[in-house]
VOKOL-362447 format. One record per residue (C-alpha): z, y, x; residue in one letter. Coordinates in Angstrom, 2 decimals. Layout:
BEGIN
+---------+---------+---------+-------+
!      zz !      yy !      xx ! vexmi !
+---------+---------+---------+-------+
!       Z !       Y !       X !     A !
...
+---------+---------+---------+-------+
! end
This chain:
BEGIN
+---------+---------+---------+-------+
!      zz !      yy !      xx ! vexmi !
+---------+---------+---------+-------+
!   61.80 !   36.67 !  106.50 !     X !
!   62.05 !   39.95 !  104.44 !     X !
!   65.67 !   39.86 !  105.55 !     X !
!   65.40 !   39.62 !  108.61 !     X !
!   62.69 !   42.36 !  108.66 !     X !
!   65.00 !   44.47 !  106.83 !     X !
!   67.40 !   43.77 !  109.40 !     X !
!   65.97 !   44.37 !  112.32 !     X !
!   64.45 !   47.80 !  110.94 !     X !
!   67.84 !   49.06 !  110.17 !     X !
!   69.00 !   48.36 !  113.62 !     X !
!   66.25 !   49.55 !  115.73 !     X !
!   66.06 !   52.91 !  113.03 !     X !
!   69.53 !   53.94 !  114.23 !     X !
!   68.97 !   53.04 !  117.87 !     X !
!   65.73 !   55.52 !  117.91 !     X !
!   68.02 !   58.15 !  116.06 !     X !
!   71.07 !   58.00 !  118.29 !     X !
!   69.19 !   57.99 !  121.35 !     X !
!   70.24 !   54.80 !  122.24 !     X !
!   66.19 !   54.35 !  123.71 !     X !
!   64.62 !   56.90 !  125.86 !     X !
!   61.47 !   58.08 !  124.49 !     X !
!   58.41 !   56.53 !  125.84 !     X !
!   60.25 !   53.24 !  126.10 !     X !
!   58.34 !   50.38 !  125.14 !     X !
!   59.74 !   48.22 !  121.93 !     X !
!   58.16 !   44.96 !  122.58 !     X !
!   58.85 !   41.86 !  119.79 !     X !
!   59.64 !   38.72 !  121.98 !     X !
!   62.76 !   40.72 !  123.31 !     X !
!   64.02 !   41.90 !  120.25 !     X !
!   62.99 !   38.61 !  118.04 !     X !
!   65.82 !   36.99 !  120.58 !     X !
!   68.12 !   39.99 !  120.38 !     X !
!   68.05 !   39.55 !  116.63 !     X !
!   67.78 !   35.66 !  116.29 !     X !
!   64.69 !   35.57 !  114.14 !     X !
!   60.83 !   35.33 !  114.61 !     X !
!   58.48 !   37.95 !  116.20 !     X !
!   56.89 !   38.10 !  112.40 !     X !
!   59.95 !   39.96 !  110.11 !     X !
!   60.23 !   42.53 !  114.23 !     X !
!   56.41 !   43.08 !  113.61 !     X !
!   57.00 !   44.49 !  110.36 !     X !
!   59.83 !   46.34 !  111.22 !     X !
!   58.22 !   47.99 !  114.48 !     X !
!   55.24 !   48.94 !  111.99 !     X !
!   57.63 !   50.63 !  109.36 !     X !
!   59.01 !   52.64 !  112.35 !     X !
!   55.64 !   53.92 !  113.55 !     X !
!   54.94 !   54.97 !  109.32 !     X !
!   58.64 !   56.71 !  109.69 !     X !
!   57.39 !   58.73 !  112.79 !     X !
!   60.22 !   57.17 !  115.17 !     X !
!   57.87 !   55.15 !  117.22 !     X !
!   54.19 !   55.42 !  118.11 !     X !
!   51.50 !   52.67 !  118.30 !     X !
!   48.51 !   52.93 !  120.76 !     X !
!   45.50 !   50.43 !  120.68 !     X !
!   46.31 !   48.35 !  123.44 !     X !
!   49.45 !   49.36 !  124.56 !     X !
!   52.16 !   48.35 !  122.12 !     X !
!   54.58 !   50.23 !  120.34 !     X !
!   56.60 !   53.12 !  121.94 !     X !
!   59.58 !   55.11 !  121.18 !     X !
!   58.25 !   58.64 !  119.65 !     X !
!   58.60 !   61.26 !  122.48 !     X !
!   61.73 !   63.23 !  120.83 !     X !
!   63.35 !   64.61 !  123.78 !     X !
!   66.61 !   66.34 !  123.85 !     X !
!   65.06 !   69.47 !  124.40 !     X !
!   62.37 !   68.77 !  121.42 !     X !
!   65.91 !   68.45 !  118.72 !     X !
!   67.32 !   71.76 !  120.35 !     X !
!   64.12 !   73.47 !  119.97 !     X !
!   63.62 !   72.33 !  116.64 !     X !
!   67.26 !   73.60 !  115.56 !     X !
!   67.20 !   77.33 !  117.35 !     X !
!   63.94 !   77.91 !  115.54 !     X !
!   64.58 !   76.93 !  112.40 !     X !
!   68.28 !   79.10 !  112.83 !     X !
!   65.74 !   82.02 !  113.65 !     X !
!   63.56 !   81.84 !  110.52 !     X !
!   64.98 !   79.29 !  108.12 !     X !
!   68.53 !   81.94 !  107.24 !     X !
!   65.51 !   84.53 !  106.46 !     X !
!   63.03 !   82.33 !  103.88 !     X !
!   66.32 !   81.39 !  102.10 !     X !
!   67.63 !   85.33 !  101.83 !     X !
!   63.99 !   86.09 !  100.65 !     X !
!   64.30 !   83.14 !   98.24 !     X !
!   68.09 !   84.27 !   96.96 !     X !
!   66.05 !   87.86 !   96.20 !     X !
!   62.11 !   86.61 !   95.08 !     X !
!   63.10 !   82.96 !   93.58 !     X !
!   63.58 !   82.43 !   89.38 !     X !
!   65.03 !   80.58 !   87.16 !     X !
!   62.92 !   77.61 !   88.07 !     X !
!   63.87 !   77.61 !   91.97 !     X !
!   67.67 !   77.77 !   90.50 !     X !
!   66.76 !   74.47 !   88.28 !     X !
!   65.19 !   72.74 !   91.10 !     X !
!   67.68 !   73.33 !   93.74 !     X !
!   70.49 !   72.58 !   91.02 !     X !
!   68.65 !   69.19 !   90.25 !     X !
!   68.71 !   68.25 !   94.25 !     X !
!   72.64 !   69.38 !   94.83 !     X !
!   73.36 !   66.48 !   91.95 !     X !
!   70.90 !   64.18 !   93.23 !     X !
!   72.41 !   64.39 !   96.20 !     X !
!   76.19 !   64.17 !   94.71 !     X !
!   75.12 !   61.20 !   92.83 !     X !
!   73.81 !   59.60 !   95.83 !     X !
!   77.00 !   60.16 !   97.95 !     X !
!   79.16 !   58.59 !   94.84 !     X !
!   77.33 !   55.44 !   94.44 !     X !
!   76.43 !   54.83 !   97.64 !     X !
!   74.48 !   51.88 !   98.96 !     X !
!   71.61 !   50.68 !  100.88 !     X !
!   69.26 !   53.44 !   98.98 !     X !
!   71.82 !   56.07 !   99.41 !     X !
!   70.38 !   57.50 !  102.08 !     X !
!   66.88 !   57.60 !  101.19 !     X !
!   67.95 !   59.56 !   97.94 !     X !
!   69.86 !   61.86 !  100.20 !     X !
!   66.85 !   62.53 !  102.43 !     X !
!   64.86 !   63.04 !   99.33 !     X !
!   67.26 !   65.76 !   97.96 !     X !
!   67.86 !   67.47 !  101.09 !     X !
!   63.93 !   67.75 !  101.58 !     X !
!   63.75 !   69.02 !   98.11 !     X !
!   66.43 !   71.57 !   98.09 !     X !
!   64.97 !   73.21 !  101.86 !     X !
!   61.33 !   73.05 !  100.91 !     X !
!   62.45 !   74.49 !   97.21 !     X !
!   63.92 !   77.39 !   99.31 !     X !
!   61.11 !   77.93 !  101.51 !     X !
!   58.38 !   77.76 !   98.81 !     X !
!   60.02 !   80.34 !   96.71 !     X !
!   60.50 !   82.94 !   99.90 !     X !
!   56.97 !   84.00 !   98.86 !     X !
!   55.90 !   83.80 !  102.67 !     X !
!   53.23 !   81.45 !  103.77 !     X !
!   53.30 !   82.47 !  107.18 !     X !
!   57.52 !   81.09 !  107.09 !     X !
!   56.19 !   78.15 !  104.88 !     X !
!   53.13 !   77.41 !  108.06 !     X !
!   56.15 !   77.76 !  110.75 !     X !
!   58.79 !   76.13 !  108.93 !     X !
!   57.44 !   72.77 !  106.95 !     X !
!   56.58 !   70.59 !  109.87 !     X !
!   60.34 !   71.36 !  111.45 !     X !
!   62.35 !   70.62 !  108.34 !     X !
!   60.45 !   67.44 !  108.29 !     X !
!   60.72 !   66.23 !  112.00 !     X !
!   61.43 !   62.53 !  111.81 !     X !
!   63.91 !   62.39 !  114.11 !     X !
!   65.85 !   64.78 !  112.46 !     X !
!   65.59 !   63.92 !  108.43 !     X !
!   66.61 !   60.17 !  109.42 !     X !
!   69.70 !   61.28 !  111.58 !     X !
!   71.47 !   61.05 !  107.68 !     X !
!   71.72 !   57.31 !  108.86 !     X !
!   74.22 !   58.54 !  111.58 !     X !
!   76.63 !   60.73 !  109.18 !     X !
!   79.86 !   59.71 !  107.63 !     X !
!   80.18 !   60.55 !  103.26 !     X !
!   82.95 !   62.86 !  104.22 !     X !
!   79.98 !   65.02 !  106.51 !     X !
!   77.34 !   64.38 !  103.98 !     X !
!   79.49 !   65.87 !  101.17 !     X !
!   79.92 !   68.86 !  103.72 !     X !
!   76.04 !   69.16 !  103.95 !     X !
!   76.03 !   69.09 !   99.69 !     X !
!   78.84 !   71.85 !  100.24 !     X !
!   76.66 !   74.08 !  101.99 !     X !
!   73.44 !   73.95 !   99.44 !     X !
!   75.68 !   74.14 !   96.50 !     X !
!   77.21 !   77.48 !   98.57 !     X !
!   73.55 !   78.33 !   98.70 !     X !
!   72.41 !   77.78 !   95.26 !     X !
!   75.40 !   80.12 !   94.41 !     X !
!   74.32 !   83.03 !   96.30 !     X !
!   70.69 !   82.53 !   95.18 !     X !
!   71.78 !   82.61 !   91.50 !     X !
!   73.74 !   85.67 !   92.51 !     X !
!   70.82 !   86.94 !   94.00 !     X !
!   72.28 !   87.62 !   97.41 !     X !
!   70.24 !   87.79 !  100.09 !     X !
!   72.88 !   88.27 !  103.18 !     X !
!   75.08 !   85.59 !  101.37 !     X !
!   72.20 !   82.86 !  101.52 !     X !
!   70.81 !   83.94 !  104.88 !     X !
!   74.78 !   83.57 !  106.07 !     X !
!   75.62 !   80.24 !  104.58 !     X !
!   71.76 !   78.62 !  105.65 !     X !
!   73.05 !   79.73 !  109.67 !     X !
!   76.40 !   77.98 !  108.93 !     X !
!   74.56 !   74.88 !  107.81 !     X !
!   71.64 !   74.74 !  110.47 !     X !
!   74.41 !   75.33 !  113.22 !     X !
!   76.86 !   72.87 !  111.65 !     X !
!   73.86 !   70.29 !  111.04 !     X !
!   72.62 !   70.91 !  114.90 !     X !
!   76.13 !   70.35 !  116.38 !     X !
!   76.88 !   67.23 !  113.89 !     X !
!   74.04 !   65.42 !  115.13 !     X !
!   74.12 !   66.21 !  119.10 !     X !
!   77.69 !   65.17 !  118.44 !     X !
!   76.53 !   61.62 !  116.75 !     X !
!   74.03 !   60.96 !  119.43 !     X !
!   75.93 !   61.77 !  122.20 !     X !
!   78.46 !   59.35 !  120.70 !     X !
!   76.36 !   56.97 !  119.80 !     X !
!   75.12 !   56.83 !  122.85 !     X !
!   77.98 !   56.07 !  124.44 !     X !
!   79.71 !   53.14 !  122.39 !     X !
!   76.01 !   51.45 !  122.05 !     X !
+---------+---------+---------+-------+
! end
């Protein structure tokens, strides 16, 4: 049953990433239990780990639904954080120590490491780095009003699980970019870091549009 659960979560976790669902559409289990050739139990379990990942949203009484990301949400999401993320990381290349530099050099090889060895819990490790390395950045910018602003968009659901969607050669372009970051913060340049951070948020914002829109289309 786990299995199947497993399954059927992976499945539905890209579908809500790529778009392939409107949002507001209602995931209900008889449908999908036939769709995937197993019992409603292991699509129950799967619907609820969706709802804890922030894809999908549960109401008392009216089933499970797919979280309201609309396209305009993700572009939203991506011009702000290209209007203030490039300036916590040039404040963080100037303010941050010897400690940010360990932590961000710890998540670049996490990261590596993950995209080498690959795997069903590649990803997650992945996520976990990227999260790391951004938030590492943002503490050290010595700016809670940034931090306030900036936290909830770096971890938008929609948005930290579109790694699912990305090929190793695109997620060793992503480890590219914070490695090219972590340079210019050990070099303590602020207009290198606040350059290269643009370059990956626009790169990052154009990858996934690109992956939905794609996915979209061969789904």
């Amino acid at each position: 049953m786990q299995r199947g659960a497993d399954k059927a979560y992976e499945v539905l976790r890209q579908r809500l990433v790529g778009g392939h669902y409107k949002p507001g559409t209602q995931l209900k289990e008889e449908p999908l239990a036939r769709e995937f050739g197993i019992s409603r139990t292991p699509v129950r379990s799967a619907l609820k780990r969706l709802v804890d990942d922030g894809l999908a949203t549960a109401d008392a009484g009216q089933g499970i639904h797919v979280a309201q990301w609309s396209e305009w949400d993700i572009e939203e999401t991506f011009q702000l954080r290209m209007l203030l993320e490039p300036y916590a990381a040039s404040l963080a290349a100037v303010r941050g120590g010897d400690e940010m530099l360990v932590k961000l050099k710890a998540s670049n090889e996490q990261m590596a490491q993950a995209i080498r060895e690959g795997g069903e819990s590649a990803i997650a490790h992945i996520q976990d780095a990227n999260r790391t390395f951004h938030r590492t950045l943002l503490d050290a910018s010595g700016s809670p009003r940034l931090r306030s602003m900036l936290e909830t968009m770096i971890d938008m659901p929609i948005i930290v699980r579109s790694f699912y969607l990305y090929s190793a050669a695109e997620l060793e372009q992503s480890l590219h970019h914070h490695q090219d970051l972590t340079l210019a913060a050990e070099a303590r340049d602020g207009e290198l870091a606040r350059q290269v951070m643009q370059l990956h948020l626009r790169m990052s914002y154009h990858r996934f549009m690109r992956h939905r829109s794609e996915y979209r289309r061969n789904a």
